[in-house]
Backbone as JSON, one array per atom type, in Angstrom:
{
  "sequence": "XXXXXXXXXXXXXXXXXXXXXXXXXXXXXXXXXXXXXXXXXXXXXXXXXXXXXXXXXXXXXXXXXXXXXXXXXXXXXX",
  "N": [[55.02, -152.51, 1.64], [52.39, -153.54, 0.85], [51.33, -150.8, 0.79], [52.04, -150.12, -2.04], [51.31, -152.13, -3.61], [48.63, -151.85, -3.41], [48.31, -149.33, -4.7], [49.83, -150.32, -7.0], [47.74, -151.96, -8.12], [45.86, -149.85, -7.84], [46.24, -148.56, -10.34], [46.37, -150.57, -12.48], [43.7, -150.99, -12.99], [42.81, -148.26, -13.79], [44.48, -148.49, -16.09], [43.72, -150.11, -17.7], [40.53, -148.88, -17.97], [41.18, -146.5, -19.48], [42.18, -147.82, -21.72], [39.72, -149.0, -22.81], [37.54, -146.92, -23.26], [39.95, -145.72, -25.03], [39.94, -148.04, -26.97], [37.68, -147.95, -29.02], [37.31, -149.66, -31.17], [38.19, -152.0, -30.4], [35.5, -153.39, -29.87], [34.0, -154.18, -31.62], [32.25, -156.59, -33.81], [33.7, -160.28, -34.93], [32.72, -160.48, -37.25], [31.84, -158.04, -38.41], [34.37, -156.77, -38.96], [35.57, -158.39, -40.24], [33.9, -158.01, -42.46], [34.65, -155.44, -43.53], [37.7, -155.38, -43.91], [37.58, -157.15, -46.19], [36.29, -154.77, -47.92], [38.11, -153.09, -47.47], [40.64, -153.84, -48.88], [40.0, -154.09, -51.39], [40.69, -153.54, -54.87], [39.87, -150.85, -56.41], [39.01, -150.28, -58.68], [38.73, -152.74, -60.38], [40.21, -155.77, -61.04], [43.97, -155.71, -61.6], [47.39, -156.5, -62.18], [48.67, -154.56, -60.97], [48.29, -154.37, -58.14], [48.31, -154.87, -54.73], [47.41, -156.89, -53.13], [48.46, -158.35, -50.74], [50.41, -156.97, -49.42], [48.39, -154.8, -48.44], [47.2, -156.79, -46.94], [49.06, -157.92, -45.23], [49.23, -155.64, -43.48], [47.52, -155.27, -41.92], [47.34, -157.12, -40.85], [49.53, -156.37, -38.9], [48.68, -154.61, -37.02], [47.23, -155.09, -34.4], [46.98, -157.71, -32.43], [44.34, -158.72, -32.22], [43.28, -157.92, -34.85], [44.87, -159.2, -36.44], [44.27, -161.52, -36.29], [41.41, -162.07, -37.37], [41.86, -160.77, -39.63], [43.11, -163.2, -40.84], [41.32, -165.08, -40.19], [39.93, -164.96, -42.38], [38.7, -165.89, -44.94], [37.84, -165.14, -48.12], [39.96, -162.92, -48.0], [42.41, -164.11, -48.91]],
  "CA": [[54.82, -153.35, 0.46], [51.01, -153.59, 0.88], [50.72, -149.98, 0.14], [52.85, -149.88, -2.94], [50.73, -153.23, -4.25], [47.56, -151.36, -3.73], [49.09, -148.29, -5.71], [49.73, -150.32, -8.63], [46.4, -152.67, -8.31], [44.75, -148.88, -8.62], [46.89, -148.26, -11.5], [46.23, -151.28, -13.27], [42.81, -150.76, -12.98], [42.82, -147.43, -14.16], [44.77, -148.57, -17.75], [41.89, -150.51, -18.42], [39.71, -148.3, -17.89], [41.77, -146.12, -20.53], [42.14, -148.99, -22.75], [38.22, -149.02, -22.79], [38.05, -145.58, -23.86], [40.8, -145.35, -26.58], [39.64, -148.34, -28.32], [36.3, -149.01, -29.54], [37.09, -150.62, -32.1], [37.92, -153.65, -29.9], [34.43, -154.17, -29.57], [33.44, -154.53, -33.35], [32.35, -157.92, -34.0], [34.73, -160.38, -35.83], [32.4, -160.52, -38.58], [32.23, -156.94, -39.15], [35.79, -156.31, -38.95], [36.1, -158.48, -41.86], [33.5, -157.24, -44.12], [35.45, -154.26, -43.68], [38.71, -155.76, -44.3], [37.19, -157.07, -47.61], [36.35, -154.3, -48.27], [39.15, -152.17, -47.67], [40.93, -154.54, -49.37], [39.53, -154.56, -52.6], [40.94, -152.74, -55.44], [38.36, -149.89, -56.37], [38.94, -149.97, -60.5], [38.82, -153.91, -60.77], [41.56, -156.4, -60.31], [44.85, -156.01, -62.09], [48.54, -157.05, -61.91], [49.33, -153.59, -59.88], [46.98, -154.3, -57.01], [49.14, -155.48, -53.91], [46.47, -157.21, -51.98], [49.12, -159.56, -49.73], [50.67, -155.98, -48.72], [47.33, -154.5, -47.56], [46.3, -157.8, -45.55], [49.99, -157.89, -44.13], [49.81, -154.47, -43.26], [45.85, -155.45, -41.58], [47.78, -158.21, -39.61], [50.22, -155.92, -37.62], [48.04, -153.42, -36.38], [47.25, -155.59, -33.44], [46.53, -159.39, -32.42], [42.65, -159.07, -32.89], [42.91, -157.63, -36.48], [45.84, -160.32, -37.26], [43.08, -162.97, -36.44], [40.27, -161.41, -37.86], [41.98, -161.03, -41.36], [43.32, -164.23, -41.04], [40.17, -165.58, -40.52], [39.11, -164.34, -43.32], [39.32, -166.68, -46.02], [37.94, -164.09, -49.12], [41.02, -162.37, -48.19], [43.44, -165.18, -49.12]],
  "C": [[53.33, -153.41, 0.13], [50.59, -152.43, 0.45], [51.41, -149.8, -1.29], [51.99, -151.45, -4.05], [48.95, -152.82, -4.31], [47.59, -149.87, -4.8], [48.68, -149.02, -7.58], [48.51, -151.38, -8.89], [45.24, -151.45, -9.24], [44.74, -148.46, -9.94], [46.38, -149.25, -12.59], [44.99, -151.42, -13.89], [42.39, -149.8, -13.83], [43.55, -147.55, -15.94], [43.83, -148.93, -17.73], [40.99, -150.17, -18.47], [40.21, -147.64, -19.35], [41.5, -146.4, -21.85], [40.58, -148.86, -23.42], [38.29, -148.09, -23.76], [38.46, -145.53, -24.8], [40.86, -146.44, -27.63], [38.39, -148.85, -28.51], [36.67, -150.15, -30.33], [37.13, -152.29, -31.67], [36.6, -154.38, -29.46], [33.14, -154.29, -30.81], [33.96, -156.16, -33.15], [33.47, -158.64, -35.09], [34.17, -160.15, -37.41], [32.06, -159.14, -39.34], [33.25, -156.48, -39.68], [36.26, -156.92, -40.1], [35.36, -158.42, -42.8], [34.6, -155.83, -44.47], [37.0, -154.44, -44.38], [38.35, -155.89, -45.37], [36.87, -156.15, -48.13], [37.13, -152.86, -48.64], [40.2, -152.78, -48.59], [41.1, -154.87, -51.39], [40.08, -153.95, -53.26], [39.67, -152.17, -56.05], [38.32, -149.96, -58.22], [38.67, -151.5, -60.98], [39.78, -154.6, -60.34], [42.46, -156.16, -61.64], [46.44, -156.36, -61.86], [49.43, -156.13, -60.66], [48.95, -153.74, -58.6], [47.75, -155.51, -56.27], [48.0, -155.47, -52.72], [47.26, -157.8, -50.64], [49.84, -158.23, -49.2], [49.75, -155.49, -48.05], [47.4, -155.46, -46.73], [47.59, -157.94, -44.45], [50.05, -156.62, -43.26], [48.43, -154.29, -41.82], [46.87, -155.94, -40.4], [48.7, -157.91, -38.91], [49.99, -155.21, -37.36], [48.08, -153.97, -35.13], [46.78, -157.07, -33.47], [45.03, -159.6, -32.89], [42.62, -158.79, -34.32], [43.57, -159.08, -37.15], [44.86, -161.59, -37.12], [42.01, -162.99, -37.37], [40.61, -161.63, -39.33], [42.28, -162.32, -41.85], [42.29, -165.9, -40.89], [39.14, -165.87, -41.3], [39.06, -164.72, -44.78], [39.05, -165.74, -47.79], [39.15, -163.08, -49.21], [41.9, -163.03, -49.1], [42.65, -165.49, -50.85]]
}
């Protein structure tokens, strides 16, 4: 049991290491992450009636838990 608990200690270890690795982006500040949002966000011709902003920001907020905060933090979104 002791070796089979050091096994997956190494393992667990080793995702996060991974994790590290495959995402920077988790280490963009919040307040960059939502200029960016605003500005991905934006419609590029002006605003008009076609321009499905509440689809983009829903679409922001299930990428992962930090974005879903981030946009939702983000009161120029709203």
């Amino acid at each position: 049991i002791f070796e089979l608990t050091c096994q997956k200690d190494a393992k667990l270890v080793e995702i996060a290491s991974f994790r590290n690795i495959l995402s920077p982006i988790r280490r963009i500040p919040l307040e960059l992450l939502s200029e960016i949002f605003q500005l991905s966000c934006a419609p590029k011709d002006g605003w008009d009636s076609n321009h499905d902003i509440v689809n983009r920001i829903s679409v922001l907020c299930r990428v992962c838990i930090a974005w879903r905060r981030a946009a939702l933090s983000t009161p120029q979104l709203w």
